[in-house]
KOLFIBA-407787 format. One record per residue (C-alpha): z, x, y; residue number from 1. Coordinates in Angstrom, 2 decimals. Example, Ala and Ser with C-alpha at 12.3 -4.5 7.8 and 13.67 -1.06 7.14 Angstrom:
BEGIN
[site [7.80; 12.30; -4.50]; 1],
[site [7.14; 13.67; -1.06]; 2],
END
This chain:
BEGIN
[site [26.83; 99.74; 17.45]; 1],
[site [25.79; 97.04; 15.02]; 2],
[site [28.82; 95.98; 13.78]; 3],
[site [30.24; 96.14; 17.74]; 4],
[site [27.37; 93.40; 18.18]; 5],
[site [28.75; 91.27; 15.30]; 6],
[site [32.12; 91.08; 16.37]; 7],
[site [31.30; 90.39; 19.80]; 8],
[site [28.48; 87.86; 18.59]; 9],
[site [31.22; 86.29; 16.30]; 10],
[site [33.85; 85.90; 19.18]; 11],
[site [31.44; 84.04; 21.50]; 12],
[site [30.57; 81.94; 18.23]; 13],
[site [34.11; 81.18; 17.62]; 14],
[site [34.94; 80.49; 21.85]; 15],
[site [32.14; 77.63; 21.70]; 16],
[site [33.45; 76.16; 18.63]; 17],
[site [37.58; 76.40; 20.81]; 18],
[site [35.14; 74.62; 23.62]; 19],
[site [34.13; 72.10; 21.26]; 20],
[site [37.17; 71.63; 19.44]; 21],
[site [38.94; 71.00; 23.48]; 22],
[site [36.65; 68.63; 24.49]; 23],
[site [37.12; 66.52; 21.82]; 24],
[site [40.90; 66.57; 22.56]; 25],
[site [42.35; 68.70; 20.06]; 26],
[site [44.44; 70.85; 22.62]; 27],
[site [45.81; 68.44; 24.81]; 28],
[site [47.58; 70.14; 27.84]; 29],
[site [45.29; 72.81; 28.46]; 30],
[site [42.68; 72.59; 31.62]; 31],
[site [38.88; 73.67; 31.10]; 32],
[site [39.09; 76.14; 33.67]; 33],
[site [42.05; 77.59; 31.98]; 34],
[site [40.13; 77.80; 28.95]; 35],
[site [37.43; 79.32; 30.10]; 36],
[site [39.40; 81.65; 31.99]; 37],
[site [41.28; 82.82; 28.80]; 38],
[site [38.05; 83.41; 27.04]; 39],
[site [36.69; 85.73; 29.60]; 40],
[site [39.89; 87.31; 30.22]; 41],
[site [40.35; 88.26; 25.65]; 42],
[site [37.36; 90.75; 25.92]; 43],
[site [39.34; 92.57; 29.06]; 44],
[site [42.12; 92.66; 26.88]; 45],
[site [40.55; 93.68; 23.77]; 46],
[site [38.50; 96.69; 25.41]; 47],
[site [41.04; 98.29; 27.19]; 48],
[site [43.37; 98.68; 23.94]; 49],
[site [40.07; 100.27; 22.02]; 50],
[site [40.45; 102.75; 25.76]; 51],
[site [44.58; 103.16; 25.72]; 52],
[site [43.89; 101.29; 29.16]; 53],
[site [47.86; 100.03; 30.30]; 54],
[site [46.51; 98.01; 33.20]; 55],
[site [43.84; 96.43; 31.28]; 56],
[site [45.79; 95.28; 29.15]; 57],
[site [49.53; 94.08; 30.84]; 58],
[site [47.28; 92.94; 33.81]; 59],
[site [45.18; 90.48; 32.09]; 60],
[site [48.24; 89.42; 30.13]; 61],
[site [50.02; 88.60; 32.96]; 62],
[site [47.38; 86.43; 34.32]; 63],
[site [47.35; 84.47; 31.14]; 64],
[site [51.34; 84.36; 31.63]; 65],
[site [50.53; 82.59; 35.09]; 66],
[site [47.51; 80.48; 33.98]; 67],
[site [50.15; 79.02; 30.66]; 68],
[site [53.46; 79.30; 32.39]; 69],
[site [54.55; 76.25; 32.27]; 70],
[site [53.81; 76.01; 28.02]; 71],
[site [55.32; 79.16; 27.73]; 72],
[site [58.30; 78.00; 30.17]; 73],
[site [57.75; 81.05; 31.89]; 74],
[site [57.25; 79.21; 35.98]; 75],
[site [60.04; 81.11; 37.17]; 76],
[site [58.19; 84.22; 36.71]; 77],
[site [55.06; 83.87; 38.32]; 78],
[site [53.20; 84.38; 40.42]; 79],
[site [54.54; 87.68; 42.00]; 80],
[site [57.64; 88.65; 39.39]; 81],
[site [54.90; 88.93; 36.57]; 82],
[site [52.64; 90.88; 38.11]; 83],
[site [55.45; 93.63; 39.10]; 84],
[site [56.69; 93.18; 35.35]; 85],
[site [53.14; 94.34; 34.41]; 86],
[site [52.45; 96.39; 36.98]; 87],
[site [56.03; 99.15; 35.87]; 88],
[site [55.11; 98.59; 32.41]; 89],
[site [51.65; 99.71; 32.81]; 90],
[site [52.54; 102.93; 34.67]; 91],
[site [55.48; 103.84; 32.61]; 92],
[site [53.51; 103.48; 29.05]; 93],
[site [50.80; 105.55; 31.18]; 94],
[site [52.94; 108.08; 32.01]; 95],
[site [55.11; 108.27; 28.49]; 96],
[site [51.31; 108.19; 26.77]; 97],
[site [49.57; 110.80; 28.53]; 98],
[site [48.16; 113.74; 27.15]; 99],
[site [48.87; 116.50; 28.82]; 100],
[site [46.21; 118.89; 27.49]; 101],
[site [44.09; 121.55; 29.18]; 102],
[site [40.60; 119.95; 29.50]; 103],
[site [40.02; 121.92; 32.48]; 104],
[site [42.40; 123.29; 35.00]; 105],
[site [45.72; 123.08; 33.68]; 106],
[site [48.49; 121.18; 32.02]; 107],
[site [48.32; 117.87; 34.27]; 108],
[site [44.96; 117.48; 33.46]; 109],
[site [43.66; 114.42; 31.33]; 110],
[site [41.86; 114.22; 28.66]; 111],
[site [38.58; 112.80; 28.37]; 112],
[site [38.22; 111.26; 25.57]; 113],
[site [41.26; 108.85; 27.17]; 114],
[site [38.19; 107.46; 29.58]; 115],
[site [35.59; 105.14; 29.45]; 116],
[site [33.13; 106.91; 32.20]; 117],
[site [32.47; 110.35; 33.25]; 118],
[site [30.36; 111.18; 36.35]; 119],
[site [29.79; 114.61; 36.81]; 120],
[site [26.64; 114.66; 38.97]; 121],
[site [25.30; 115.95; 42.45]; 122],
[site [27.06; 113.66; 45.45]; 123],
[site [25.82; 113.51; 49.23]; 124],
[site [27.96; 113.69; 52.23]; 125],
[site [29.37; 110.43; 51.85]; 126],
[site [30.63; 109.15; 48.16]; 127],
[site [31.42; 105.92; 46.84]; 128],
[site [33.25; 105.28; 43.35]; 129],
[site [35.31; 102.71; 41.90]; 130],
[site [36.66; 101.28; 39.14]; 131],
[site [37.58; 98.18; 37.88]; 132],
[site [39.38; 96.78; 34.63]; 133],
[site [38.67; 100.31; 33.12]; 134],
[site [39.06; 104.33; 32.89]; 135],
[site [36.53; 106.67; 34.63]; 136],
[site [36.22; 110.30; 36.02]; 137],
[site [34.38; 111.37; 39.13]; 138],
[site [33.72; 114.95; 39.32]; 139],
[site [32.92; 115.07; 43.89]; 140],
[site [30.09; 117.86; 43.43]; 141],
[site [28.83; 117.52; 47.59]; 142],
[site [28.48; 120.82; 49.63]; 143],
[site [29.10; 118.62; 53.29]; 144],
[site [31.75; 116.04; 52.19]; 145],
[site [32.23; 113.87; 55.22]; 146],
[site [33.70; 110.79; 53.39]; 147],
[site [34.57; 109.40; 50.07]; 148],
[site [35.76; 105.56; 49.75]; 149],
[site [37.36; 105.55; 46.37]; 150],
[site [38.99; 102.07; 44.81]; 151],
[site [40.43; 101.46; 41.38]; 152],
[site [41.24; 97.45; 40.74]; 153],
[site [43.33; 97.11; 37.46]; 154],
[site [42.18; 100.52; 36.09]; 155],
[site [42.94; 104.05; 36.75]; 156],
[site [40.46; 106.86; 38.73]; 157],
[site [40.49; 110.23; 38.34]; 158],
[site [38.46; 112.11; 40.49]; 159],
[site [38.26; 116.21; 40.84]; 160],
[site [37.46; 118.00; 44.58]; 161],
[site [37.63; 121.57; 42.94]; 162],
[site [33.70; 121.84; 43.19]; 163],
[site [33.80; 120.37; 46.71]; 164],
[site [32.76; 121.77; 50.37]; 165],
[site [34.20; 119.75; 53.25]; 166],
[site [32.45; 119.68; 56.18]; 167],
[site [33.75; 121.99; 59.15]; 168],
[site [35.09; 119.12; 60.69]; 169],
[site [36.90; 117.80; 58.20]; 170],
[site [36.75; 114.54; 56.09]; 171],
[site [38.10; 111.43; 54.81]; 172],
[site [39.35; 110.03; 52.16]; 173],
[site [39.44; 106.18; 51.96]; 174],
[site [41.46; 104.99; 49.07]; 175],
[site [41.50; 101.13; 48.05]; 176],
[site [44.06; 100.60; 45.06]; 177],
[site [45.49; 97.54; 44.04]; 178],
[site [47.21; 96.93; 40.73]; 179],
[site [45.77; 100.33; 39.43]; 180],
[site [45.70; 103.80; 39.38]; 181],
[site [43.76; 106.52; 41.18]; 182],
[site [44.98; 111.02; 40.61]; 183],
[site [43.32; 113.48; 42.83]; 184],
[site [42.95; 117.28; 42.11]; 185],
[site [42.54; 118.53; 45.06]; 186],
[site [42.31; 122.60; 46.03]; 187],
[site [45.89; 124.52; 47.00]; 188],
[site [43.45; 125.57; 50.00]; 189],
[site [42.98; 122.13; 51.94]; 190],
[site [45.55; 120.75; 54.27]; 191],
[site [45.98; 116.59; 53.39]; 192],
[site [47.49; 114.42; 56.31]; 193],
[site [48.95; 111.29; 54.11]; 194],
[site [47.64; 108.29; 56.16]; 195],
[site [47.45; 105.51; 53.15]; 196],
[site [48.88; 102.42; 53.36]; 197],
[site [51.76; 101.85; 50.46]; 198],
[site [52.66; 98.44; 49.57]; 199],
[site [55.32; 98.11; 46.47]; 200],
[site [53.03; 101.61; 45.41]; 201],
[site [53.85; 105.86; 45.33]; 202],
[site [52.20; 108.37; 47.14]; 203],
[site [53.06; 111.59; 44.96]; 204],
[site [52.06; 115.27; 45.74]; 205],
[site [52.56; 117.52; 42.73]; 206],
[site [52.33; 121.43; 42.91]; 207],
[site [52.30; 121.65; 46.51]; 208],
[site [52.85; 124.99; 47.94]; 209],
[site [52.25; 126.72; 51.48]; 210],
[site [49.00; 129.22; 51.61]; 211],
[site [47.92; 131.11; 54.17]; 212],
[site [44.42; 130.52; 54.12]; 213],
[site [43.33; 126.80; 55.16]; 214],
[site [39.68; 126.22; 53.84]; 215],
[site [39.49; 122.71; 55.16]; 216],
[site [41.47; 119.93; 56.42]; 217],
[site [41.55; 116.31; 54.86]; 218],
[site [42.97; 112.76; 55.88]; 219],
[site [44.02; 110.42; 53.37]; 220],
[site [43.48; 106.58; 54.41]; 221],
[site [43.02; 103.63; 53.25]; 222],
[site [45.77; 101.12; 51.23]; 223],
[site [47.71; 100.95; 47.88]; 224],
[site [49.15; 97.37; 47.18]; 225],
[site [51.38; 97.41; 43.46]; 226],
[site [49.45; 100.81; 42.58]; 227],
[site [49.85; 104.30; 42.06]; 228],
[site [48.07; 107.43; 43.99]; 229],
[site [48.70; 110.86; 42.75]; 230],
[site [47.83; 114.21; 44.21]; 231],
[site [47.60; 117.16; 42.08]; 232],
[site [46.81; 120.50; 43.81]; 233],
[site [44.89; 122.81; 41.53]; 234],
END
């Protein structure tokens, strides 16, 4: 932890001295704000390759593309055509990356030591999680899920329902995803009615298979804007 402190306490050091050296007009060209913004957006950068994070990384990068386009003579590209670029890249180095090892239920499963959170803890009838610019797993432990409003901004959500009850009525899940990531294991047992919203994104259902016994019935909502959402029934 000590030597995490120094390196971060030495890159701060060394971004006041890059202030310094712009003010006095050594790097003509380049706004303040951009500056700045570059500064802020390194440590993104820098975390999510310690975390095998593909949207932390491409993500950021491509905002740098847009904030320096025209020195890197890259206009043409941005704003929209860069963040696609980034977005594909980032889920097809997730997907060629994964580790497909049996942490707990099965082959499609993740493993943990990938992500930077795990939240395994007792959850009321409604749940909120979300991620952003990071990696986390939500174990859903409620015994009367009503609701859970799940988002994932530039990062990637996992979240297990296997040690979920749904309330008789049913519930609903709210997704918000934009330029990220969110998988679902969700029991063989439950019915899902796909309701989300899919802009430039992929619903995907994997292992689906018909069962006689319905346990509980679930809505999917919510929107997905340059993102993924994967279902995974376990």
């Amino acid at each position: 932890m000590k030597g995490k402190n120094v390196f971060w306490g030495l890159f701060f050091i060394v971004a006041a001295g890059v202030i310094v050296a712009h003010q006095l007009g050594y790097m003509a060209g380049i706004t303040t704000l951009n500056l700045i913004l570059t500064i802020l957006i390194i440590p993104i950068i820098l975390k999510s390759i310690t975390s095998v994070n593909f949207f932390g990384i491409f993500f950021p990068l491509a905002l740098l593309g847009i904030l320096f386009a025209e020195q890197l003579g890259i206009t043409e590209f941005v704003p929209v055509p860069i963040l696609i670029i980034a977005l594909f890249i980032s889920l097809g180095l997730s997907l060629i990356f994964s580790k497909f090892v049996n942490y707990k239920v099965g082959i499609f499963n993740i493993n943990a030591e990938d992500f930077e959170e795990i939240v395994d803890m007792e959850d009321e009838e409604t749940v909120k999680f979300g991620v952003k610019f990071g990696s986390s797993i939500k174990y859903i432990n409620s015994q009367n899920l009503k609701q859970a409003n799940l988002s994932s901004s530039f990062g990637e959500l996992v979240v297990y329902f296997d040690n979920t009850t749904i309330n008789e009525k049913g519930a609903v899940i709210n997704v918000d995803v934009s330029f990220g990531a969110i998988t679902m294991y969700i029991p063989k047992e439950w019915k899902v009615i796909n309701g989300i919203s899919a802009t430039l994104a992929g619903v995907e259902e994997h292992r689906k298979r018909q069962v006689d016994n319905i346990t509980a019935t679930i809505k999917l909502a919510g929107r997905a804007s340059f993102a993924g959402v994967e279902i995974i029934y376990i």
